[in-house]
N, C-alpha and C positions, 0 to 999 in steps of 0.2 A: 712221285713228288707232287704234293697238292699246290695247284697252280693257283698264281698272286689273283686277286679279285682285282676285276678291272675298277678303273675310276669313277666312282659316281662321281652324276652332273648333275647340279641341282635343277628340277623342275619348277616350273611355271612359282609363281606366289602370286599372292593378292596386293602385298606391298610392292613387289616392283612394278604391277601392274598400275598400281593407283600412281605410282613414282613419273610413268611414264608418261600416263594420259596427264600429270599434271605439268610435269614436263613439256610437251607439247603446245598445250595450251597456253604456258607462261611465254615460250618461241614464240610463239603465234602474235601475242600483243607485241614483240619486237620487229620480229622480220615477215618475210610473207612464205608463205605454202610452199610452192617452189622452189624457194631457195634451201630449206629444210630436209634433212635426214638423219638414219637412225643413229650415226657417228653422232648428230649435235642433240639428239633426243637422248640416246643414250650417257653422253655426258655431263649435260643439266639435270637427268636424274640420280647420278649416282651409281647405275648401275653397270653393266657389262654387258657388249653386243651379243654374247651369247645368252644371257639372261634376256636380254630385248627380243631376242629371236624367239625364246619358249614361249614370248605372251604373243608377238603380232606378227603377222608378216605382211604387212604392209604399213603404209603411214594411215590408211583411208579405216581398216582396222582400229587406230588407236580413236581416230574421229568418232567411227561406230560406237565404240565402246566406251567414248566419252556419253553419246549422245543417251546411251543405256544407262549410263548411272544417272543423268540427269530424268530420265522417264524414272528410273526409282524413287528417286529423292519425290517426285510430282506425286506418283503412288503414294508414296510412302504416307504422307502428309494430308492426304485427302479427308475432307470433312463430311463426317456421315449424314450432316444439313443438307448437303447440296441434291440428296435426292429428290427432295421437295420440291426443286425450283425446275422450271423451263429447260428443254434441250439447252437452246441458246444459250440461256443465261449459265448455263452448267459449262459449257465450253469455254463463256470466255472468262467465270473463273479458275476452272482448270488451265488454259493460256497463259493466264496472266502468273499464275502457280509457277512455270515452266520458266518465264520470260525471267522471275524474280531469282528463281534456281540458278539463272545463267547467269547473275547479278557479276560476279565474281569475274567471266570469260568474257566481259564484253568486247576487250581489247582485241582478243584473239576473235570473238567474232565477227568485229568489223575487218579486220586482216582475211577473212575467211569470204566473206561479200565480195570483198576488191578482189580476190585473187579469180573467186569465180565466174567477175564477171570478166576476166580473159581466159580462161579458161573453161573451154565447154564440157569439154569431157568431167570436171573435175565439178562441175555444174551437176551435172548429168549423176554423178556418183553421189555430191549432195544429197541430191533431191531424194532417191532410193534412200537413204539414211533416213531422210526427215519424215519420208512418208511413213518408214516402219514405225519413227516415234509418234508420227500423226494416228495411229489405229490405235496404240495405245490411248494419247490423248482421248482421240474417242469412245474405246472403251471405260476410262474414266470418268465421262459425262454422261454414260448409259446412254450413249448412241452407236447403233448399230455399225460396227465395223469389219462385218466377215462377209465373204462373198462378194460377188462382182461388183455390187452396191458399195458396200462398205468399203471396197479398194480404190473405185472411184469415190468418194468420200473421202479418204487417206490422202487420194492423189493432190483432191482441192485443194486440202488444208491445209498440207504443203506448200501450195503454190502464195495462200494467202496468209501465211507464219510466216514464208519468208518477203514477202511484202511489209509485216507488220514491224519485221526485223530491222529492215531496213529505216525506219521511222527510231527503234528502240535502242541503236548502237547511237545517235546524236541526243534521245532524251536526257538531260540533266535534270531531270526535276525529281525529287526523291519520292512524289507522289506518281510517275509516269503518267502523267496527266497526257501529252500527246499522244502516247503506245496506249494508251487503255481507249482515246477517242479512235486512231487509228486501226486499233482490232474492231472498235464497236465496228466501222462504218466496211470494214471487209467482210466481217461475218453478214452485217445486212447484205451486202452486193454478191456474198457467194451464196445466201439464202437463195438469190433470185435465179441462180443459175441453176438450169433443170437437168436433174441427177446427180448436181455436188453436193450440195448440202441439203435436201429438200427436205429433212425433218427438221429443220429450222427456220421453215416460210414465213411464219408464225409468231409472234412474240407479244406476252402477257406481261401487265404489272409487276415488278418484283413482288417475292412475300419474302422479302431475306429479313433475317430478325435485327435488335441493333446492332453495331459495327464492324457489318458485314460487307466487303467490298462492295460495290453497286459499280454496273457499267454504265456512261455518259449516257442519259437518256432524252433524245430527242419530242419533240412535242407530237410529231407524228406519229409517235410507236404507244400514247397512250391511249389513244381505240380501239388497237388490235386487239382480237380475240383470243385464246388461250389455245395453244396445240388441240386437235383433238388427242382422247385417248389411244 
């Protein structure tokens, strides 16, 4: 007697995967991190705890792989101009790329600041995240980001994205007029630190064509000389 087929269970999708991490993110603008789990993720999305289990097993998961889609979307959209222009100036408009990306979760990432900043561990898991998206960032701005260089580079960026962040969850102005002076004045100050950023010591005149973002530029930064090659 030919025995019954057991039950297929549906695996992973990409719909419930996006269901989730948007899910999460909408929590996020209301409640805080800790108070959150996959019973209230899973029900804001629509989907089934068994279905939530094929995509994450964790909540720190769903962050990561929010934080992946936003490094895509920055990929995604990159301007083949920017080769042209300065480390620096390549960084902080790949930055500002990411910060506008996020335009949508700022709720959720100001919920995500406060909870971290009582939370160290959950700090600590952070940072690991931002730095992975920070190597992308970097390799986006064709600055070198492999090897022990380039991890310490990742680790900077990190630390001064989410500095710049913190400036970028209270911006109201639809030009980011503070987050853009805010990046400017990190990237110079992590310029100066030796081994974080040192391919960006250096900063040259824009040559960006017309109405090309431009970062705040101070009176100082017009004698500097141009990277070397």
């Amino acid at each position: 007697m030919p025995r019954k087929p057991e039950p297929s269970h549906p695996g992973p999708t990409a719909v419930n995967r996006d269901k989730l991490i948007e899910a999460l993110m909408a929590l996020l603008a209301e409640r805080r991190f800790e108070e959150l789990g996959f019973h209230e993720v899973a029900a804001r999305a629509g989907v089934s705890l068994a279905a939530c289990r094929a995509e994450f097993g964790s909540m720190l998961e769903v962050l990561a792989a929010h934080a992946k889609e936003v490094d895509r979307k920055v990929l995604a959209g990159l301007d083949s101009e920017l080769i042209d222009e300065l480390p620096r100036e390549r960084l902080f408009d790949v930055l500002m790329r990411r910060l506008e990306a996020l335009g949508p979760y700022k709720g959720a990432i100001r919920s995500l600041l406060g909870s971290a900043r009582r939370n160290p561990p959950l700090a600590l898991a952070l940072a690991a995240v931002t730095a992975r998206s920070m190597q992308w960032m970097l390799t986006a701005a064709d600055i070198k980001a492999v090897g022990p260089g380039g991890a310490l580079r990742a680790q900077g960026l990190a630390l001064l994205y989410a500095s710049v962040l913190r400036t970028w969850v209270d911006d109201d102005d639809p030009g980011l007029a503070r987050t853009m002076a805010a990046l400017d004045r990190e990237l110079a100050r992590g310029a100066r630190c030796a081994g974080l950023l040192d391919t960006l010591c250096r900063f040259a005149p824009s040559r960006r064509g017309p109405g090309r973002r431009s970062r705040p530029r101070p009176a100082e930064d017009l004698d500097e000389e141009p990277l070397p090659a």
